[in-house]
Every structure is written in C-alpha cells, then in structure tokens.
Backbone as a chain_set.jsonl record, in Angstrom:
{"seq": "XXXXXXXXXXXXXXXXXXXXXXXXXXXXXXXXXXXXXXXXXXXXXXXXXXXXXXXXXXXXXXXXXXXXXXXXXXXXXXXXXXXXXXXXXXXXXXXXXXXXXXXXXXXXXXXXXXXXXXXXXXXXXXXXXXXXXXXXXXXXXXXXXXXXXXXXXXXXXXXXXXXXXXXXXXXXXXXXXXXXXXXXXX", "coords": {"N": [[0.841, -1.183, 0.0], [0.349, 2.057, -0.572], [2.044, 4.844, 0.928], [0.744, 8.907, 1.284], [1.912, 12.334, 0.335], [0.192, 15.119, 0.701], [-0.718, 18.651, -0.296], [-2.091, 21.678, 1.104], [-4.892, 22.92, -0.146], [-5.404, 25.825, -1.785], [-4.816, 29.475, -0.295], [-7.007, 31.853, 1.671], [-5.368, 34.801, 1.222], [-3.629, 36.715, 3.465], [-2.392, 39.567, 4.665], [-1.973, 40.851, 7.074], [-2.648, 38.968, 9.28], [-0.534, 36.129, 11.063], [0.837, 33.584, 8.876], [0.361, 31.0, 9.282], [-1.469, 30.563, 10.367], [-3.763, 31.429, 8.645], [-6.668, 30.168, 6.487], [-8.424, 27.847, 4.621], [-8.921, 28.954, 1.115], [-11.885, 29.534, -0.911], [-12.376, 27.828, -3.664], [-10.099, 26.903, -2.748], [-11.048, 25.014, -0.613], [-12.878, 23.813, -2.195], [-11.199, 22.156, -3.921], [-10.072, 20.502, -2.137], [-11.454, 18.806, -1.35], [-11.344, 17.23, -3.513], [-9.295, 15.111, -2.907], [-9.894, 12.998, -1.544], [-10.194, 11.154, -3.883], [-7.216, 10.386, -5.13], [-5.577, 10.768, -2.7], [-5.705, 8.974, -0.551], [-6.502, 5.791, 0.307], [-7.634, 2.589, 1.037], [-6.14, 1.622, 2.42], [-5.198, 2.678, 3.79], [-4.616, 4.483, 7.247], [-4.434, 6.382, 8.822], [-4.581, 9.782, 9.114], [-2.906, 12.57, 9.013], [-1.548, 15.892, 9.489], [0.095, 18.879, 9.415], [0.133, 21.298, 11.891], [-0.663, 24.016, 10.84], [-3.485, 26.121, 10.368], [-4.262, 25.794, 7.29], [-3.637, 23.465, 6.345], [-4.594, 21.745, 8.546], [-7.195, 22.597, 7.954], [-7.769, 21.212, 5.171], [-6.911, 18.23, 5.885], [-8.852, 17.782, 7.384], [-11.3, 17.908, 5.755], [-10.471, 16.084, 3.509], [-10.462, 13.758, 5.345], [-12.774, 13.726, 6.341], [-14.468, 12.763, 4.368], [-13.634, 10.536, 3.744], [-14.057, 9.043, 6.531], [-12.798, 9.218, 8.519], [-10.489, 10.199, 11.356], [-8.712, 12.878, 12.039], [-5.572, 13.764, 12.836], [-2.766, 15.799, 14.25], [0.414, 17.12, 14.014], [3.52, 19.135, 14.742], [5.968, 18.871, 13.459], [5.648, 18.9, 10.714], [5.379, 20.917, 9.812], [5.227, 23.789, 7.697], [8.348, 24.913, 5.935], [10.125, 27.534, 8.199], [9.729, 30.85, 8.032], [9.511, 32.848, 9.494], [11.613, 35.111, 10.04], [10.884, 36.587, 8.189], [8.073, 37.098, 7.58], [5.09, 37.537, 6.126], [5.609, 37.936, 2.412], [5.252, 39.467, -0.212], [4.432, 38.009, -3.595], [6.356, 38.91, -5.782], [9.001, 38.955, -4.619], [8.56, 37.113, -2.469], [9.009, 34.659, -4.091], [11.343, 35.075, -5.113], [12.777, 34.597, -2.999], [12.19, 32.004, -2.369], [13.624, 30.399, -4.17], [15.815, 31.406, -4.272], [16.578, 29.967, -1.497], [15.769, 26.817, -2.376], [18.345, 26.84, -4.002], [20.52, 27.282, -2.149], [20.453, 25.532, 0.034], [22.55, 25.136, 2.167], [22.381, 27.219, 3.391], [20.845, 29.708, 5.495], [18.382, 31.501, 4.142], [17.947, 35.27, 4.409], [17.075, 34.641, 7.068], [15.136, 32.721, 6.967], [14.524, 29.089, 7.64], [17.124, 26.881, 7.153], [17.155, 25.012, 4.458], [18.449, 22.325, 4.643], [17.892, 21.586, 7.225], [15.222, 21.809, 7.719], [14.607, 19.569, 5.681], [15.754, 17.546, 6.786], [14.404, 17.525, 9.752], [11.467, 16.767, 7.977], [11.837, 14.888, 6.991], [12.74, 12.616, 9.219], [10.242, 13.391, 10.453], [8.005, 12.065, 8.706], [8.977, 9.861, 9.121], [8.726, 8.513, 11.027], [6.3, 8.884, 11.394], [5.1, 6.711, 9.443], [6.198, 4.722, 10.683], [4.135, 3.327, 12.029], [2.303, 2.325, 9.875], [0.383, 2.839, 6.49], [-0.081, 6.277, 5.63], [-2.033, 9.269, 5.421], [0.009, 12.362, 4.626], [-1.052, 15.355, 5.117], [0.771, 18.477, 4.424], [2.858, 21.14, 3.045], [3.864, 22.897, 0.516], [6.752, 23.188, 0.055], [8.332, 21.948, 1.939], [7.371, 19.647, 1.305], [8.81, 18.963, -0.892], [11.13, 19.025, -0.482], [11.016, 16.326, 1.172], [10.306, 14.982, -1.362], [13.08, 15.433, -2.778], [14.667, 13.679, -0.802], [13.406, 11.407, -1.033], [14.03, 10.412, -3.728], [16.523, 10.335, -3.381], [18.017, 12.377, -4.704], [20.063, 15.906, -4.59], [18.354, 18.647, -3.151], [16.583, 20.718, -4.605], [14.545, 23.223, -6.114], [13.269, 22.403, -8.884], [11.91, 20.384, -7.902], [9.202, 21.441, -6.295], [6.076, 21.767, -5.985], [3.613, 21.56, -8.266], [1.619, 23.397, -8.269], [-0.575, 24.979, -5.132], [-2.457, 22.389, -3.306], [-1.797, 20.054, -4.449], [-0.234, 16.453, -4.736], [1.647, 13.594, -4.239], [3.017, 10.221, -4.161], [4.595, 7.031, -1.966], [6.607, 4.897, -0.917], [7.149, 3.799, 1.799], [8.174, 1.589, 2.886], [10.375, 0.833, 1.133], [11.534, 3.642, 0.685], [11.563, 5.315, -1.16], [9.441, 7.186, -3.907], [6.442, 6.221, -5.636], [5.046, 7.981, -7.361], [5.195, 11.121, -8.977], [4.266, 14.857, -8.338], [0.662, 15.45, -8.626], [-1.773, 17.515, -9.702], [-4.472, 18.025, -7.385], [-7.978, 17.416, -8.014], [-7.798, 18.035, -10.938], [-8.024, 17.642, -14.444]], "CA": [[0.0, 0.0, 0.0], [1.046, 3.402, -0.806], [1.363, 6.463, 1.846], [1.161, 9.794, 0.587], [2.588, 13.611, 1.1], [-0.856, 15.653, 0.306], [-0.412, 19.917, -0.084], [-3.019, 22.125, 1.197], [-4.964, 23.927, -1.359], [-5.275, 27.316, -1.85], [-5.688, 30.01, 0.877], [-7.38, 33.476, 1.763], [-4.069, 35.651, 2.235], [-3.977, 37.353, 4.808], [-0.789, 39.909, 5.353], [-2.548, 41.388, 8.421], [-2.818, 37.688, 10.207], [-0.018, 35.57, 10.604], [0.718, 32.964, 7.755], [0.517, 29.434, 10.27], [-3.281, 30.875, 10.867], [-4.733, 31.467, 7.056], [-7.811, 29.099, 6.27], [-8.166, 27.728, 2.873], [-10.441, 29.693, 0.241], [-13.608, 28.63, -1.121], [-11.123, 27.087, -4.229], [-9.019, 25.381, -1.537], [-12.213, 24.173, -0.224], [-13.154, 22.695, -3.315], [-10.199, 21.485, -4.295], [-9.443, 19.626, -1.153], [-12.961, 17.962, -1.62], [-11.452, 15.703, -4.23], [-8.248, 14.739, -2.214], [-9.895, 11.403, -1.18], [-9.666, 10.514, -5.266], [-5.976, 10.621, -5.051], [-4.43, 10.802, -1.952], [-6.187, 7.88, 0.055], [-6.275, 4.663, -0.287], [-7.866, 2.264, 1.457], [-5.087, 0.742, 3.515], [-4.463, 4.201, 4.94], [-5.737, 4.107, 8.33], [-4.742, 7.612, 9.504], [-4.308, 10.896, 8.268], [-2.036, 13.173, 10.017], [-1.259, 17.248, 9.069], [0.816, 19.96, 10.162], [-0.721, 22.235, 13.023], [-1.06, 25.22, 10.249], [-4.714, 26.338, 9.758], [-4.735, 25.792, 5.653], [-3.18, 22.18, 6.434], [-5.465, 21.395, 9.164], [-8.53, 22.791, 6.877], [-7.748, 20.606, 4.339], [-6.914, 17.415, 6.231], [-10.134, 17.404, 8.18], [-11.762, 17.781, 4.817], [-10.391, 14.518, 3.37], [-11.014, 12.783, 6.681], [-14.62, 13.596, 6.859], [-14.782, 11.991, 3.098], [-13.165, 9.258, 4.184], [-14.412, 8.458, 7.6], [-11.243, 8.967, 9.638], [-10.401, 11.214, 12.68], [-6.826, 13.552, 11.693], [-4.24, 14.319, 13.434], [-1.664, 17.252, 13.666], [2.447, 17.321, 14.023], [3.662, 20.181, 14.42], [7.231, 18.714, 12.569], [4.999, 18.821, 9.724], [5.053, 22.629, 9.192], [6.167, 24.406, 6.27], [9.699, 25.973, 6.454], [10.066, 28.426, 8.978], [9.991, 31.692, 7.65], [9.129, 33.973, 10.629], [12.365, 35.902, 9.709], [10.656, 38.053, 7.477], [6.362, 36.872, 7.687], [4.608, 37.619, 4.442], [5.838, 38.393, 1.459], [4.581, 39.937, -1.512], [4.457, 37.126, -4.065], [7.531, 38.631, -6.663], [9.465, 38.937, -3.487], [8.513, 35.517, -2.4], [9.52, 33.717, -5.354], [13.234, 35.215, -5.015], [13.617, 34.199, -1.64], [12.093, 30.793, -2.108], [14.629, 30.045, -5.266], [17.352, 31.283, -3.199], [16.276, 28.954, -0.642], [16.069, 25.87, -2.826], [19.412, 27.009, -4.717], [21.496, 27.653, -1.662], [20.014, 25.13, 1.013], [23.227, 25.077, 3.343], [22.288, 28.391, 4.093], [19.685, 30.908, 5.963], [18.271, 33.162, 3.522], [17.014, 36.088, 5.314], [16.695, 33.914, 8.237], [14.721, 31.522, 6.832], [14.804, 27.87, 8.218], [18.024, 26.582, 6.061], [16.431, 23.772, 3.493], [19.202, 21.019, 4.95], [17.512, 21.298, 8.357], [13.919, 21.593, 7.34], [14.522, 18.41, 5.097], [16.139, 16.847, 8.046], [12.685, 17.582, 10.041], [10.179, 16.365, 7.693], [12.071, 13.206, 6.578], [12.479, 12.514, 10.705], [8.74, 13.205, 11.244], [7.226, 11.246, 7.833], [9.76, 8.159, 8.687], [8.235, 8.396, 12.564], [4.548, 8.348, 11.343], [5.339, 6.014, 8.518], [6.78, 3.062, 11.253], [2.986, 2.821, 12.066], [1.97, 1.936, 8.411], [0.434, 3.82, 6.069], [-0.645, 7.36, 6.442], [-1.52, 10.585, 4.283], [0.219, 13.415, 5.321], [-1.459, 16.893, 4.75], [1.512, 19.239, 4.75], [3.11, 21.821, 2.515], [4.955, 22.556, -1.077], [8.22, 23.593, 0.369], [9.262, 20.505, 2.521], [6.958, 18.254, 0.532], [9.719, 19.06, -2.377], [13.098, 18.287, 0.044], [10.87, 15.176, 0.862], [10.578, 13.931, -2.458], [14.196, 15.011, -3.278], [15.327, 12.646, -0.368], [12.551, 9.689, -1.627], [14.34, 10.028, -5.141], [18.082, 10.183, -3.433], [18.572, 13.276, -5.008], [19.871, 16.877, -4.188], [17.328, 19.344, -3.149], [16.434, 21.445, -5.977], [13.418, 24.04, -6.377], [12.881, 21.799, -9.955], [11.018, 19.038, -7.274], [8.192, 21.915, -6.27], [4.729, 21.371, -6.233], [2.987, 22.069, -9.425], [0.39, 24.396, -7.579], [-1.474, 24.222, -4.447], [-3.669, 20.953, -3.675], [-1.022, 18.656, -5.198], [-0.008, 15.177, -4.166], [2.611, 12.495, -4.642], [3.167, 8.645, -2.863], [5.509, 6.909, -2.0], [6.333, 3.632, -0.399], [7.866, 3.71, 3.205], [9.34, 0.833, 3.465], [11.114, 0.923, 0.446], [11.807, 4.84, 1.136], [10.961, 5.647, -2.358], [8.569, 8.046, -4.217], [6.213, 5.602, -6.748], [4.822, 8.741, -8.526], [5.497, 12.551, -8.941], [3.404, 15.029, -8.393], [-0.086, 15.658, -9.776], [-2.252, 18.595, -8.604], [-5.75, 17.572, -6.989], [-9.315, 17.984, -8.948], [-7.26, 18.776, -12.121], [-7.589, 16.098, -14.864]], "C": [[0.881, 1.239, 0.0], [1.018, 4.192, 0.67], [1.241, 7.993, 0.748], [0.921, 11.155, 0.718], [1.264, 14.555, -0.568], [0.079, 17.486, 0.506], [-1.28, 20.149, 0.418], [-3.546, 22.589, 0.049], [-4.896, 25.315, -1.523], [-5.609, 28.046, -0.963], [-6.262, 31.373, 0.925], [-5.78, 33.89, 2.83], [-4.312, 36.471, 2.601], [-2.861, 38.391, 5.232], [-0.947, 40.235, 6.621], [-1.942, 40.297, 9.508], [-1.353, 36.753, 9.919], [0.227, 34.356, 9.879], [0.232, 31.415, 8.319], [-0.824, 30.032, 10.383], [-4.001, 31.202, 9.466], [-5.369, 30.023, 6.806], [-7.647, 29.328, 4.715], [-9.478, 28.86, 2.236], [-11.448, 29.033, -0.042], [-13.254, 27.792, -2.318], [-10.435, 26.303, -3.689], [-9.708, 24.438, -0.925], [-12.533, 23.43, -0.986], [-12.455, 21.753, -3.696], [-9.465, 20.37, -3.278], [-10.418, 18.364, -1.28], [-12.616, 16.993, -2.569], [-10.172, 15.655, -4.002], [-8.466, 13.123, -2.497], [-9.777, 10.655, -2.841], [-8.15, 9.921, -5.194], [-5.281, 10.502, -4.147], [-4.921, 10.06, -0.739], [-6.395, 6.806, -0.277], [-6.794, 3.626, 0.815], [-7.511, 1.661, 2.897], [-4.687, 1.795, 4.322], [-5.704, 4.568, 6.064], [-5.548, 5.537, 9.204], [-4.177, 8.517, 8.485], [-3.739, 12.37, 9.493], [-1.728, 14.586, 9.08], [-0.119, 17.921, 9.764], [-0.465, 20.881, 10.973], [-1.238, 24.116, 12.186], [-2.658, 24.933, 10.055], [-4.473, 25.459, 8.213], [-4.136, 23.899, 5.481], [-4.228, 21.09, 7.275], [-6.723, 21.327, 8.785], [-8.932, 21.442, 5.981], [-7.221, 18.917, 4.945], [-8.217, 16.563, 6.967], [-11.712, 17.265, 6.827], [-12.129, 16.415, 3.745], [-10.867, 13.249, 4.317], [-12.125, 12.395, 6.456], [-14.935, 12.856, 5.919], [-14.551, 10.731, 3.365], [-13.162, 8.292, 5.85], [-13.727, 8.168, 8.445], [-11.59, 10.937, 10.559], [-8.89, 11.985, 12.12], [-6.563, 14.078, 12.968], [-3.757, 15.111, 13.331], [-0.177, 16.16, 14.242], [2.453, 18.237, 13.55], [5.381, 19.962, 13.228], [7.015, 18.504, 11.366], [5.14, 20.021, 8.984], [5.728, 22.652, 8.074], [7.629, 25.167, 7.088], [9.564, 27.169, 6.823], [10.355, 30.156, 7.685], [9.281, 33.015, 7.94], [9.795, 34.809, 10.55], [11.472, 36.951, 9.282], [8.408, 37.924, 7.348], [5.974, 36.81, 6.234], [5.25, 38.486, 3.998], [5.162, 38.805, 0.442], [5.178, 39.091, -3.063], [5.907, 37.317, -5.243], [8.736, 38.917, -5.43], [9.641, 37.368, -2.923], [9.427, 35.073, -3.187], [10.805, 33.802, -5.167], [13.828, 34.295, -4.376], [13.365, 32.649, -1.986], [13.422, 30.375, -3.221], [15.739, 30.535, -4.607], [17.24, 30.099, -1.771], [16.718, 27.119, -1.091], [18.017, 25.78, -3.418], [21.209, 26.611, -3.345], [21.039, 26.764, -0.302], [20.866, 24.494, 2.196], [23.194, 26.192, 4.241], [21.162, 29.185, 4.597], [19.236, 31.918, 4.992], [17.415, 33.809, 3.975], [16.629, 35.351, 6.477], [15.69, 33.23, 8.436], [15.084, 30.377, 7.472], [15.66, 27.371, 7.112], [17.098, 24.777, 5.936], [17.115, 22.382, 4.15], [18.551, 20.881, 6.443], [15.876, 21.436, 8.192], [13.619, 20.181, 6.776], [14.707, 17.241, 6.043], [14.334, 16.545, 8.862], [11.605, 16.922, 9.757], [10.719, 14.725, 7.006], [11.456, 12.416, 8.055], [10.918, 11.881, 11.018], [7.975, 12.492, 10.075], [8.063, 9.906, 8.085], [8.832, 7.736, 10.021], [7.34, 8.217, 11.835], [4.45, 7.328, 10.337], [5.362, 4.35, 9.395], [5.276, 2.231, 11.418], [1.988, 2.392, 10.942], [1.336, 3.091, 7.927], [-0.678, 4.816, 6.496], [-0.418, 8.752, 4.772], [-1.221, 11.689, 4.956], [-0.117, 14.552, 5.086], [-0.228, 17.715, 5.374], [1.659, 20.292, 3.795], [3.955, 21.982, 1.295], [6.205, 22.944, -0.595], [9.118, 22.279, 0.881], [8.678, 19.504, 1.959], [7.988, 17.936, -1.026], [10.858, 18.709, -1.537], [12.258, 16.981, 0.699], [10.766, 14.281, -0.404], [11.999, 14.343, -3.041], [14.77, 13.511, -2.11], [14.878, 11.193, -0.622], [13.469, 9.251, -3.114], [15.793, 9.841, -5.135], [18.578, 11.781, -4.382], [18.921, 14.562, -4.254], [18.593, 17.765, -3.799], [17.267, 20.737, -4.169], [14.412, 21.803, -5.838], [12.379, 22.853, -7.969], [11.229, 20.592, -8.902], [9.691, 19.931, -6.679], [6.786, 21.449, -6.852], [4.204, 22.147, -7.417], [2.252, 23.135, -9.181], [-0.243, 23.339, -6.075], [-2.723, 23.139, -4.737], [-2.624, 20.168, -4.493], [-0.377, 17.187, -4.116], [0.913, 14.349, -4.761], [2.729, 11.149, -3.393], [4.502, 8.241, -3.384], [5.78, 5.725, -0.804], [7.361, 3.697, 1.065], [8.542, 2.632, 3.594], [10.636, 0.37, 2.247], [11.917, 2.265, 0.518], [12.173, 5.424, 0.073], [9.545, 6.069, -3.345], [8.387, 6.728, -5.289], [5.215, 6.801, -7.349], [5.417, 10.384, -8.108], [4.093, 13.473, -8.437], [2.104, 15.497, -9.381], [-0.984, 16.938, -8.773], [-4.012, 17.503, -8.607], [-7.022, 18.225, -7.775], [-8.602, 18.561, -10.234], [-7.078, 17.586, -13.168], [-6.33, 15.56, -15.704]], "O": [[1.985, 1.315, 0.539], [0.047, 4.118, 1.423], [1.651, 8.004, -0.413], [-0.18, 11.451, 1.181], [1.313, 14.618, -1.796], [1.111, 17.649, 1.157], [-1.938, 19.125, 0.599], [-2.761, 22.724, -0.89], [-3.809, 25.776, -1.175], [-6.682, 27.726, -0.451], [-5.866, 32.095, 0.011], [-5.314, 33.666, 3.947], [-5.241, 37.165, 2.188], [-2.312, 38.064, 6.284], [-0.042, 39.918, 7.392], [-1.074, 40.541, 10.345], [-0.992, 36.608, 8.751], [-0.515, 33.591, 10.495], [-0.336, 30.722, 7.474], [-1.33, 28.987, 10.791], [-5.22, 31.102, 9.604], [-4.75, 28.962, 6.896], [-7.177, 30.181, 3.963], [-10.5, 29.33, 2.736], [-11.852, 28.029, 0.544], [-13.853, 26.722, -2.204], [-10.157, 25.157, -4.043], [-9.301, 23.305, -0.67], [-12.555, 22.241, -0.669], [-12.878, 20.606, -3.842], [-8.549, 19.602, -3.572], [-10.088, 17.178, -1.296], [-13.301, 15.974, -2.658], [-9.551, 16.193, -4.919], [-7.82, 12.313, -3.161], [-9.228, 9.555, -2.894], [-8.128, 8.69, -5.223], [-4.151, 10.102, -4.427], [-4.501, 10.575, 0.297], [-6.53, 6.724, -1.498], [-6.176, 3.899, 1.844], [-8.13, 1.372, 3.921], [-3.979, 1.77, 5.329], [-6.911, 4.796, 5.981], [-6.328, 5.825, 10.113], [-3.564, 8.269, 7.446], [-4.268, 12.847, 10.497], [-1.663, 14.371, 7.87], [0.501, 17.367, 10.671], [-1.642, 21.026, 10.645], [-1.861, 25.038, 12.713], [-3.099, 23.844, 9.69], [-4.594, 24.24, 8.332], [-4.333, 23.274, 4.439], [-4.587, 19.984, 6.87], [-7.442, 20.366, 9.058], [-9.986, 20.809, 6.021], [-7.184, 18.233, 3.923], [-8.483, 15.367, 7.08], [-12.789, 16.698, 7.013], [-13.18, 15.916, 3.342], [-11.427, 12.184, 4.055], [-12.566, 11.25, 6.356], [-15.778, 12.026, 6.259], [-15.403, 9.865, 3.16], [-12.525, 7.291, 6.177], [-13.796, 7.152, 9.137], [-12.253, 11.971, 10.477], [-7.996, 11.197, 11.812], [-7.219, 14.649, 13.839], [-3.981, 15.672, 12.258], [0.018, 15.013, 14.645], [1.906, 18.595, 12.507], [5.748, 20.809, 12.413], [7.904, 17.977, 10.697], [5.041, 20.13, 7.762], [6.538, 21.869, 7.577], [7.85, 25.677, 8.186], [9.005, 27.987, 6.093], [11.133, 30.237, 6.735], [8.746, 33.864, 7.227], [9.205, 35.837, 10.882], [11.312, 38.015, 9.88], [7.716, 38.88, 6.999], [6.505, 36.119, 5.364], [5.579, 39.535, 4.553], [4.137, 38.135, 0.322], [6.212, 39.487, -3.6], [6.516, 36.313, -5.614], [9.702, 39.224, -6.128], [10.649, 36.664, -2.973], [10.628, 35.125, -2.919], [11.487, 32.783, -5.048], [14.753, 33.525, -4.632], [14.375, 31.95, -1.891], [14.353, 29.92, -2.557], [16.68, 29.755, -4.464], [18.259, 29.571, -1.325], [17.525, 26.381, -0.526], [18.749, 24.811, -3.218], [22.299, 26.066, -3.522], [21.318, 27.428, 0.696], [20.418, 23.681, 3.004], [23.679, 26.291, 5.368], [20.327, 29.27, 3.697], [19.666, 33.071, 5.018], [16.258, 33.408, 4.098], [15.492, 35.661, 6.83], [15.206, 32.984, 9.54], [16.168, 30.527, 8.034], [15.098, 27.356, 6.017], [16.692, 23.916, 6.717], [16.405, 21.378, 4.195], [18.796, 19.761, 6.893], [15.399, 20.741, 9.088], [12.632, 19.566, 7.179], [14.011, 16.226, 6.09], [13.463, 15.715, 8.605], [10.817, 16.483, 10.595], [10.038, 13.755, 6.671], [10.366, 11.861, 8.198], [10.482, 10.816, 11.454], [6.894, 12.176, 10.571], [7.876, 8.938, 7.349], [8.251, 6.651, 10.003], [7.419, 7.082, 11.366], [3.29, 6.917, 10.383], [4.859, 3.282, 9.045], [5.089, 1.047, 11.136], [0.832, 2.126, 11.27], [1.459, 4.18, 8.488], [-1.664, 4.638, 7.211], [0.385, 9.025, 3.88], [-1.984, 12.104, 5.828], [0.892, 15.101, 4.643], [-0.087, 17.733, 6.597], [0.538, 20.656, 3.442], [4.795, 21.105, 1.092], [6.867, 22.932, -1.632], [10.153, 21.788, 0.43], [9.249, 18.414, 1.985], [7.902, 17.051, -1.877], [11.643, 17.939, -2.091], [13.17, 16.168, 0.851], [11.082, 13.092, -0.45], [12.305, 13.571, -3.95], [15.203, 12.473, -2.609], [15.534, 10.156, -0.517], [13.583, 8.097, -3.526], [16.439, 9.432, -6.1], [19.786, 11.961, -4.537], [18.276, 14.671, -3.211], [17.607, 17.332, -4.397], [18.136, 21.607, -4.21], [13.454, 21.065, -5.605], [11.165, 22.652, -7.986], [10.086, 20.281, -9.237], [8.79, 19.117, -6.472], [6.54, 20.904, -7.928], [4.397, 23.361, -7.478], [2.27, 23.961, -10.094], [-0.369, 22.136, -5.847], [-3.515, 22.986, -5.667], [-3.163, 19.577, -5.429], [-0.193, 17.204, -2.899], [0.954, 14.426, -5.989], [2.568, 11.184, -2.173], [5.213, 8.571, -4.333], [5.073, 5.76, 0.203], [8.564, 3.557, 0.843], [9.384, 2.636, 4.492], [11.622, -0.31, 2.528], [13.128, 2.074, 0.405], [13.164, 6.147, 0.176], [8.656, 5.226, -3.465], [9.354, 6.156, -5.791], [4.351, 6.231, -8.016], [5.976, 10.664, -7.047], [3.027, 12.91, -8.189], [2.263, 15.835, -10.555], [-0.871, 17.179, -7.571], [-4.472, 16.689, -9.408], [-7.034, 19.412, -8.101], [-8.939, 19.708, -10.526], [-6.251, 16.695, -12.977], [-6.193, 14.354, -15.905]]}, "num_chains": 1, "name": "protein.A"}
C-alpha cells in the first residue's frame, strides 16, 4: 500500500494575520474535496497534518470523506519563515529560489532547506513506522521530501505544481512511486 505527502490547497491571504493561521479559500475548499480521489487509499488508516490552519482545513476535509479522525504534528510545518512573515508574491519567489538554490544556508533567516529536510524526513519516517498514512503538509518541505525519496539533491525543480497537489511513496522501500499531480485537475 502506498502512503502519501498531500499539499493544502489554496488560501485566503492574509498579510494582516499571521501565515501558520490562514484558512483555505472557497477554491481550496473545493479542491481539497477531491483529495480522497488521489491521496487515500484504502489501507491508509490515519491521516495526520501539520498544526497550520490551511493544512489542518484541508486534512479534516479529506477525513470527513473518508471516515477517519486527523491528526496534527507540528514537525509537519512548512519551512520556517518567521524571519521576514509575508511576502509579496515577486518577493517571495526570489527568496524561495534562493532557498532551494542555496540550502546550506539561511536566507534572510529563513529555516536553512538542509535542516527543514532533516525535520520532515524525521517526522514522515516516525509516522510512517505505524503503516500507512496521508500526510497533509506543505509545497516547500513536501519538495526536500521527495528530493530525499528520489536520493537526489534538493532542488526548487522538485516543487509542487500548484497548491492541492499530491505524490506517494512507499515507506518501506523509502521511495517516491509517482510525482506530483495537482488535486481535482484532470
């Protein structure tokens, strides 16, 4: 049986509020709504998130479809990036591509990519020992988890297509069996 590393979908941004507290949109809502297509599987007996709102939204979403109770972990989160809070999206983009590019290092006092990856391998190998499981988390560390499923460097190239995307991947082999695909998109 597969497990497999779910995104949230889309959220109402918020610069006001901080980013770990934004709920999904009425799009992210939808789009989470056909999760259980894709990123469940019968043999998956829990479903576990990160403690962010737009992760938590969207995990309890799939659940309810699928007749399970979720979970949080907070070693689930997206990469820290309290340094600087919200960004303004051509701003963003920089930093995140300096992020992927340069991931022995802090940019702007970001959470450096080699210790974030560290983190979410850690906490998907831990919830993994208990068989399988979908993890509702984020496109940042769900991309230095599938570089370490594929043995490769971490590279921006392994990013999520768009929010609401998904990829599996077999835990006891500790190998990705697909890439990702985005959710409700045919």
């Amino acid at each position: 049986m597969p497990s497999f590393f779910l995104t949230h979908a889309e959220v109402v941004v918020d610069p006001a509020r901080p980013i770990e507290s934004w709920g999904l949109s009425p799009d992210g809502r939808a789009r989470a709504a056909g999760a259980a297509a894709v990123a469940w599987d019968p043999g998956v007996q829990r479903i576990v998130s990160s403690t962010e709102q737009k992760a938590v939204d969207t995990a309890a979403i799939l659940a309810e479809a699928v007749g399970l109770v979720p979970s949080s972990d907070p070693a689930l989160g997206e990469i820290d990036r309290s340094a600087t809070g919200y960004l303004p999206p051509a701003e963003f983009d920089g930093v995140v591509d300096a992020f992927f590019a340069t991931p022995e290092d802090s940019v702007r006092g970001w959470e450096r990519a080699v210790d974030a990856q560290d983190r979410i391998v850690r906490a998907v190998r831990a919830l993994t020992d208990a068989g399988d499981v979908t993890i509702v988390s984020h496109g940042a560390v769900g991309a230095l988890l599938l570089a370490d499923l594929r043995g490769v460097p971490v590279t921006r190239a392994l990013d999520q297509p768009g929010m609401g995307s998904v990829f599996s991947f077999d835990p006891g082999t500790w190998r990705a069996t697909s890439g990702w695909a985005r959710v409700g998109v045919p």
